[in-house]
C-alpha positions as CSV (number, residue, x, y, z in Angstrom):
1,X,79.7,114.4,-10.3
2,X,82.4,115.3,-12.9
3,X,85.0,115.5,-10.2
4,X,84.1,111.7,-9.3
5,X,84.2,110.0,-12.4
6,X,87.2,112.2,-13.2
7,X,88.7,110.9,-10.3
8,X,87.3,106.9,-10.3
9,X,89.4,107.5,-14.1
10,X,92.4,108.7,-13.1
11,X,92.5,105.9,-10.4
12,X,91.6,103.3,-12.8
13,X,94.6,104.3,-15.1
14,X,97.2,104.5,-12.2
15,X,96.1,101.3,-10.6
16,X,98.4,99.2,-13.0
17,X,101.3,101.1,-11.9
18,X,100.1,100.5,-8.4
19,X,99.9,97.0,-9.1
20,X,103.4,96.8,-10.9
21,X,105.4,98.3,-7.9
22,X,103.7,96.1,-5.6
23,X,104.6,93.4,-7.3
24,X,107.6,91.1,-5.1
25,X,110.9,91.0,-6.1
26,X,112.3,89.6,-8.3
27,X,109.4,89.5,-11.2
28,X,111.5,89.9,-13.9
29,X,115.2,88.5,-15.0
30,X,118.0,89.9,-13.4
31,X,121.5,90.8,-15.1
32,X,124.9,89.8,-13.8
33,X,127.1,92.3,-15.2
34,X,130.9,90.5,-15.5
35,X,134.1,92.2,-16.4
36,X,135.7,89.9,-19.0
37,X,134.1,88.3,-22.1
38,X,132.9,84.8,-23.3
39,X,134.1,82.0,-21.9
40,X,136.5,83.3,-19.3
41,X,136.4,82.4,-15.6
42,X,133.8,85.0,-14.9
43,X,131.7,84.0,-17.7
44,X,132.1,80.1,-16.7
45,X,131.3,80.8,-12.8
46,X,128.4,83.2,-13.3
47,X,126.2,80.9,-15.4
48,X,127.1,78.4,-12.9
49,X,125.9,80.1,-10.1
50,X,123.1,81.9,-12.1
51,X,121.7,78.8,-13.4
52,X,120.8,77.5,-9.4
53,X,120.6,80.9,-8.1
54,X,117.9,81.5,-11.2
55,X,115.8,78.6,-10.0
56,X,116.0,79.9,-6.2
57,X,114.5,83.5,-7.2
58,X,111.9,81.9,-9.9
59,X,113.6,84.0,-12.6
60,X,116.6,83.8,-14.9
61,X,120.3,85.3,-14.4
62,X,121.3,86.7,-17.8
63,X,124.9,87.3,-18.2
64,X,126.0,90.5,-19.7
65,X,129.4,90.8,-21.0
66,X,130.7,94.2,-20.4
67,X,135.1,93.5,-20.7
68,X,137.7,96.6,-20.9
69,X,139.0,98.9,-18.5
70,X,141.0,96.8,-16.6
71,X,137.4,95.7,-15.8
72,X,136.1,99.1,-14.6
73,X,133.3,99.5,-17.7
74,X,131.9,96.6,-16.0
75,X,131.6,98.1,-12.7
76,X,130.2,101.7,-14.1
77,X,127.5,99.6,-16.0
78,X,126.2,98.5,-12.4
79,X,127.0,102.1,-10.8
80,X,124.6,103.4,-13.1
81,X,121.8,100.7,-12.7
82,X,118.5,101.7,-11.1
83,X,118.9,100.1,-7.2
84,X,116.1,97.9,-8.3
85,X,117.6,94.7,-7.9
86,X,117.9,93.9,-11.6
87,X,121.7,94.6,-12.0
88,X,124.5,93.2,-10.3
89,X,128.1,93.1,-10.7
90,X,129.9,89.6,-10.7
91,X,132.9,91.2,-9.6
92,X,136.2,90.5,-9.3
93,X,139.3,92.3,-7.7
94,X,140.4,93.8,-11.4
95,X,137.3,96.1,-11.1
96,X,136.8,96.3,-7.4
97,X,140.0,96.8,-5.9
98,X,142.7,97.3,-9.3
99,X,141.4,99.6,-11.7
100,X,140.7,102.3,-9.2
101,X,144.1,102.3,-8.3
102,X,145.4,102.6,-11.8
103,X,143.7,105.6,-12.3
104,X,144.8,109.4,-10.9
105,X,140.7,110.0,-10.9
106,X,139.0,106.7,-9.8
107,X,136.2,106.1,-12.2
108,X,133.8,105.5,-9.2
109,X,134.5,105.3,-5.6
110,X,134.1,101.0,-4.5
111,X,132.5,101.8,-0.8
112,X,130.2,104.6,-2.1
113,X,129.0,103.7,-5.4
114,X,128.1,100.1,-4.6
115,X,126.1,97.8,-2.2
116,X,127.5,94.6,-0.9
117,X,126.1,91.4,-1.0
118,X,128.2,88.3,-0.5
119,X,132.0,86.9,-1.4
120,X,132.0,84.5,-3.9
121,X,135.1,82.7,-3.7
122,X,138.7,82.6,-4.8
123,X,140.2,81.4,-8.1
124,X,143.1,79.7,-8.5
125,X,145.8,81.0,-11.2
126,X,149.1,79.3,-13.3
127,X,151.9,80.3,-14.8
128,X,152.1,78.6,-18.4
129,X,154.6,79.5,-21.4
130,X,154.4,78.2,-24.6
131,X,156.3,74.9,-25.6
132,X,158.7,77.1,-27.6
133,X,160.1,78.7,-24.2
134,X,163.0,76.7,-23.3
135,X,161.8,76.1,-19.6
136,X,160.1,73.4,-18.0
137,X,160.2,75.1,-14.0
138,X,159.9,78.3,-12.9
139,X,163.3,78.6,-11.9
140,X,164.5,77.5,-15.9
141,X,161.9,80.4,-17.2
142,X,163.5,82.5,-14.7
143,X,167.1,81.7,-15.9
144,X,166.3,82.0,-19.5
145,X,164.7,85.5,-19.1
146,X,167.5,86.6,-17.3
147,X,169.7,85.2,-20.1
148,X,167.9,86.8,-22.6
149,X,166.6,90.0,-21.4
150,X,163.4,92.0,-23.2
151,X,162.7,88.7,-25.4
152,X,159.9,87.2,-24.2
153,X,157.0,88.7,-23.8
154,X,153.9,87.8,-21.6
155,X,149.8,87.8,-22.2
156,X,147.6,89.5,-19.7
157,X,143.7,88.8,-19.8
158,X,143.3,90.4,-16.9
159,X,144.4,92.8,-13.9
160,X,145.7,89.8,-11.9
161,X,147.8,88.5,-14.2
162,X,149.3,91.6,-15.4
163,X,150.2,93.0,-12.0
164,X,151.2,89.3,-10.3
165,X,153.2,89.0,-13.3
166,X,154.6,92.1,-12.9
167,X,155.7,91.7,-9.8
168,X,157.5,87.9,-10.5
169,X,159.3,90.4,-13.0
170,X,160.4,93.3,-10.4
171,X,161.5,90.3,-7.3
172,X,163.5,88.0,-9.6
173,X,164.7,91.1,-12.1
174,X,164.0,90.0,-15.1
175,X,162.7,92.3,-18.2
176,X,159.6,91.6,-20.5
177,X,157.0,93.1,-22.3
178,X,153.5,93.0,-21.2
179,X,150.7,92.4,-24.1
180,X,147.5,93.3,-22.6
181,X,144.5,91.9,-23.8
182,X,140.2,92.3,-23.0
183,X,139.8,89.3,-21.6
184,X,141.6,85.8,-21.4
185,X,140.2,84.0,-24.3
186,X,141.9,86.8,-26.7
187,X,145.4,86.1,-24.6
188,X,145.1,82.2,-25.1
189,X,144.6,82.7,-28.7
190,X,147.8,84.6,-28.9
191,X,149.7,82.3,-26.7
192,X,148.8,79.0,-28.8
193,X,150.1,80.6,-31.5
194,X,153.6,81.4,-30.0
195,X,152.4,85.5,-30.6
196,X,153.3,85.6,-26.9
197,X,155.4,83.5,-24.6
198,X,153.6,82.8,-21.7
199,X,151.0,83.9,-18.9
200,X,149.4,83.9,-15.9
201,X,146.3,82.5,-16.5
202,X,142.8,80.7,-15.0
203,X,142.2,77.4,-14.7
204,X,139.4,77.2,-16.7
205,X,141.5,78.8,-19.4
206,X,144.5,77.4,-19.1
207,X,144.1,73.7,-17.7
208,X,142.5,72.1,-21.0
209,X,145.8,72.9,-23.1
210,X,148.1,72.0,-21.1
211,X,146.4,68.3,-20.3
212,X,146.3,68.5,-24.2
213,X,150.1,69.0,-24.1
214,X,149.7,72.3,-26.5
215,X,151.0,74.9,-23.5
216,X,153.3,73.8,-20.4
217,X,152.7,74.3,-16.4
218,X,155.5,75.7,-14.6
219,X,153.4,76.4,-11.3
220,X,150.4,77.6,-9.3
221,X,150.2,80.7,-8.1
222,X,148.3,79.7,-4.9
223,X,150.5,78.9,-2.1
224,X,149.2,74.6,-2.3
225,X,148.7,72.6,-5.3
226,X,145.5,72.6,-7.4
227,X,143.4,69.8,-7.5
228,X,142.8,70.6,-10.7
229,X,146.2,70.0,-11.9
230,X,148.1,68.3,-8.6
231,X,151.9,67.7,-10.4
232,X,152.0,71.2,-10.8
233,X,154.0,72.9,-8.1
234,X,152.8,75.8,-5.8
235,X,154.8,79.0,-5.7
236,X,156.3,78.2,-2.9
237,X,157.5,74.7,-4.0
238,X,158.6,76.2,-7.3
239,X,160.7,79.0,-5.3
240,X,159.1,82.2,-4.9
241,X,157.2,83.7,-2.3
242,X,153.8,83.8,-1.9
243,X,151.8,86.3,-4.0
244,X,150.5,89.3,-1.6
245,X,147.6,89.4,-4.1
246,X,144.9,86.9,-4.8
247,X,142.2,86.6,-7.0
248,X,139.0,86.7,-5.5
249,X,135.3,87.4,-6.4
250,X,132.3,89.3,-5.3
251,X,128.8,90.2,-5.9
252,X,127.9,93.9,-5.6
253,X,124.5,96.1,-6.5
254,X,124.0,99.7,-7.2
255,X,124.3,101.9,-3.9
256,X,121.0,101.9,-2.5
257,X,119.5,99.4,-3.1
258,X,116.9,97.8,-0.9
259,X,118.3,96.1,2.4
260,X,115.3,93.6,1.7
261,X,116.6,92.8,-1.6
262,X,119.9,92.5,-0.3
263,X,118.8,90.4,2.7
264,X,117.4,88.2,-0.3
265,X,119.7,88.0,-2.7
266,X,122.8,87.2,0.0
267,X,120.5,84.1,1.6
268,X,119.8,82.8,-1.8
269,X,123.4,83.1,-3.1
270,X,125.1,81.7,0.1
271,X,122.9,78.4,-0.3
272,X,124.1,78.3,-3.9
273,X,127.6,78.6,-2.9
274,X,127.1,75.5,-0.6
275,X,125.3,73.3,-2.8
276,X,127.7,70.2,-3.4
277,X,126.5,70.1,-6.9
278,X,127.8,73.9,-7.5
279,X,130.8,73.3,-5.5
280,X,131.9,70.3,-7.4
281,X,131.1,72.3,-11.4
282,X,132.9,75.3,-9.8
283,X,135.8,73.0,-7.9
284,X,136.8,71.7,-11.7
285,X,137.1,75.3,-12.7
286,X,139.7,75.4,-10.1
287,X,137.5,78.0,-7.9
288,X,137.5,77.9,-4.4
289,X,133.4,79.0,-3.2
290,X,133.1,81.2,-0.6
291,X,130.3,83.7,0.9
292,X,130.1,86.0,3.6
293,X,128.3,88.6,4.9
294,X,127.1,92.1,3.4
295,X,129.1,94.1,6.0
296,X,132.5,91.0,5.9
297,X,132.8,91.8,2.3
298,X,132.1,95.7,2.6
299,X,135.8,95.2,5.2
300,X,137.4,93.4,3.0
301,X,136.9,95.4,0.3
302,X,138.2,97.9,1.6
303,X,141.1,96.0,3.2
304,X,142.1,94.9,-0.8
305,X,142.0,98.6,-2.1
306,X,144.9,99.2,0.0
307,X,146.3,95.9,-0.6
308,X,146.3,96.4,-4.3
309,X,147.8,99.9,-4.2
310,X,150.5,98.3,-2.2
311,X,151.1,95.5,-4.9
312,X,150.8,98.3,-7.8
313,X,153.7,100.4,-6.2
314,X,155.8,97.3,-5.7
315,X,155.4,96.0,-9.6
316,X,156.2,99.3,-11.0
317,X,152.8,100.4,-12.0
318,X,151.9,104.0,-12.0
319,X,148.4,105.4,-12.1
320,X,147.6,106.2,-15.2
């Protein structure tokens, strides 16, 4: 008799937990994880997508700033997440393709350490100096810079501008200093001020100033113009070739985590990347949405690793 109601006790206590884990997913919120800090791109597009994508899973998206590390911190917050389907990285190429080539012992390996779920889209960069520069093309910044070598210095707020600027630098031969910063809103600040000269920089970031006249355009790095900004040229228009490098995004999970959860959370955020009402918020940030399959984005993932290396070698930037 002991034996039973020692048992029927032990059963009573453990049925909560039982309960708990049968619960569905998701029954709690669930944490984006981004690589750069408030109000950047990342930051913009994540709420926007969380805010539908929230409504789809009946429970919030909380966005966790976690910037540094040429956006690698962000990417060993979600390598060490339970495979729960809590924690996600909204990831771009600076922590899933850059930083582990810049350093001699990757940090975490991008195909092992994490689970695919969908592409998110491409964003569309420009190249901005401050009204101080005497240039008002690409070709003018390019001329002065050569005039004046090891004066002008440039902002980078993230891996894409710091190696696409790097490489404008290494094809036209020109010498500057690069002033690395966290995130873009830190580089802006600087460049407003005249600390720095000019940048490659987001649309969200970038396009407000210079429709309020405080920074100038020179071009797009994309190989068309930007709706967001249509008199300002494309790369091509403005002279150089097209960037081998774009900047994309993706969203990625802790490796293993549950191919049901995945199945889930790649239906849901495909239908949020088609809504007209999330295209449109995202088109004025100058983002291009775009999903794709677990196993498309695990290829091209792996296609941009070498991609990047590539890009590294030719702007002169060793591993550190």
């Amino acid at each position: 008799m002991r034996r039973l109601v020692a048992t029927a006790l032990a059963a009573f206590v453990l049925l909560p937990l039982a309960v708990a884990h049968a619960q569905p997913w998701p029954s709690r919120p669930i944490r984006f994880v981004i690589p750069f800090g408030p109000g950047s791109a990342s930051d913009t597009l994540a709420r926007i997508a969380g805010q539908e994508l929230g409504q789809a899973l009946g429970q919030p998206i909380v966005v966790v700033h976690k910037p540094g590390a040429d956006g690698a911190l962000s990417a060993i917050e979600v390598k060490r997440s339970a495979p729960d389907g809590y924690t996600f990285l909204f990831g771009t190429n600076s922590p899933l393709a850059m930083a582990p080539n810049m350093r001699k012992e990757a940090p975490y390996d991008v195909l092992a350490d994490f689970t695919p779920v969908t592409y998110i889209g491409d964003n569309t960069f420009f190249i901005v100096v401050h009204p101080s520069v005497p240039a008002t093309s690409l070709t003018e910044l390019i001329a002065h810079a050569r005039a004046n070598p090891k004066t002008l210095n440039y902002a980078a707020g993230n891996t894409y501008a710091l190696v696409a600027t790097s490489m404008l630098a290494a094809n036209t031969s020109i010498d500057m200093q690069a002033i690395p910063y966290k995130s873009e809103p830190e580089a802006i600040t600087d460049l407003l001020s005249g600390r720095v000269h000019l940048m490659f920089g987001t649309s969200t970031t970038i396009a407000p100033h210079v429709k309020a006249g405080t920074l100038r355009a020179l071009a797009t790095t994309f190989h068309e113009r930007s709706p967001v900004m249509p008199d300002v040229p494309s790369i091509l228009e403005a002279g150089q070739p097209k960037f081998p490098i774009s900047p994309w995004f993706a969203l990625v999970g802790p490796a293993g985590l549950p191919p049901e959860i995945v199945a889930r959370m790649q239906k849901e955020m495909v239908a949020v990347l088609a809504n007209p009402g999330v295209k449109e918020q995202m088109g004025k940030q100058g983002f291009i949405p775009s999903s794709s399959t677990p196993e498309v984005l695990t290829a091209y993932m792996k296609e941009q690793l070498a991609v990047w290396k590539t890009a590294l070698n030719a702007a002169g930037l060793e591993p550190q």
